[in-house]
C-alpha positions in Angstrom: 7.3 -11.9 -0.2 10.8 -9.7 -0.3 11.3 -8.0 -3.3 14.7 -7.1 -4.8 14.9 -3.2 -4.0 14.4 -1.9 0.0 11.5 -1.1 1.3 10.9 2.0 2.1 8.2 2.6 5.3 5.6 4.9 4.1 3.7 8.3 5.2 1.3 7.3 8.5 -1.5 9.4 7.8 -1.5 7.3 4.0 -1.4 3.9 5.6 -4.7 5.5 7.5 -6.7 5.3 4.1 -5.8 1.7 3.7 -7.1 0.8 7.1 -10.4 2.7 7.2 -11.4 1.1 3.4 -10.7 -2.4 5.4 -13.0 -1.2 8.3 -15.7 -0.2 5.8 -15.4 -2.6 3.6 -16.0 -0.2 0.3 -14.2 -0.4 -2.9 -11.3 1.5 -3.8 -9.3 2.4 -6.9 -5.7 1.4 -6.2 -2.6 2.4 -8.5 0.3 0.6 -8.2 3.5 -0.3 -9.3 4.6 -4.7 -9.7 8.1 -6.2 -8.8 8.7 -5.2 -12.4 7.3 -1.4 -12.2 4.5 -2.4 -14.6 1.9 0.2 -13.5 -1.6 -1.5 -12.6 -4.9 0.0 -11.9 -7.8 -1.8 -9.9 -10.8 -1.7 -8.3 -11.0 -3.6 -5.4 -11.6 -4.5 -1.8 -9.1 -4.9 0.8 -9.3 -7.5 3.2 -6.2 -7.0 5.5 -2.2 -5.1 6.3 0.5 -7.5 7.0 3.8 -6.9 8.1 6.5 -9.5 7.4 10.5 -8.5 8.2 9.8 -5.0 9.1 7.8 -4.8 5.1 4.0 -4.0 5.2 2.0 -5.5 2.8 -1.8 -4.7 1.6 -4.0 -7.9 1.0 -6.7 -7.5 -1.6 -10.3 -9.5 -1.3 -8.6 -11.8 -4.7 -5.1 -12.6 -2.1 -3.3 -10.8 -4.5 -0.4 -8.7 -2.1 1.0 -5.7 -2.6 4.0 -3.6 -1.0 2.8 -0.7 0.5 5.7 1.2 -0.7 4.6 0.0 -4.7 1.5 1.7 -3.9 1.0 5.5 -5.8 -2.8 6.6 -5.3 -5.8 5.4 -3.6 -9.0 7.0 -4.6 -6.9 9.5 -6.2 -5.1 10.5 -3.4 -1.1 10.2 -4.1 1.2 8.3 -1.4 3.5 11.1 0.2 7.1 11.2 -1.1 9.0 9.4 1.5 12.0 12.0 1.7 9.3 15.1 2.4 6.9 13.2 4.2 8.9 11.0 6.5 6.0 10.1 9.0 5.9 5.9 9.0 4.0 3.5 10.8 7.3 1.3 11.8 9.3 1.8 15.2 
């Protein structure tokens, strides 16, 4: 599941909106960026956050996985730029 570029660990308080959508179970609208920065936009469930080698990783209700750090909205709300909002979920 490593992708070519570093990861990058993202804002807490962002990761938070991943885990209460798993909790609930609801739908979301996720935009995001593939291994080849094709943008994508779905509606989806998400079923579970996996960290592998110090990456996290978003599991949708399909399998399909997605870097945290590839992700730029859910719901509308924009992930945090890492270099102003450097509050992450990895010790």
């Amino acid at each position: 599941m490593k992708t070519k570029d570093p990861y990058t660990p993202i804002n807490c308080h962002f990761y938070d909106h991943f885990e209460a959508a798993i909790v609930q179970n609801r739908p979301v609208t996720l935009e995001f960026q593939d291994e080849e920065q094709k943008l994508h936009k779905r509606v989806t469930k998400l079923k579970d956050l996996q960290t592998i080698n110090k990456e996290e990783f978003l599991i949708l209700e399909d399998k399909t996985v997605i870097r945290l750090d590839k992700i730029l909205s859910i719901n509308g709300r924009t992930a945090p730029d890492p270099a102003q909002h450097p509050i992450n979920c990895i010790n």
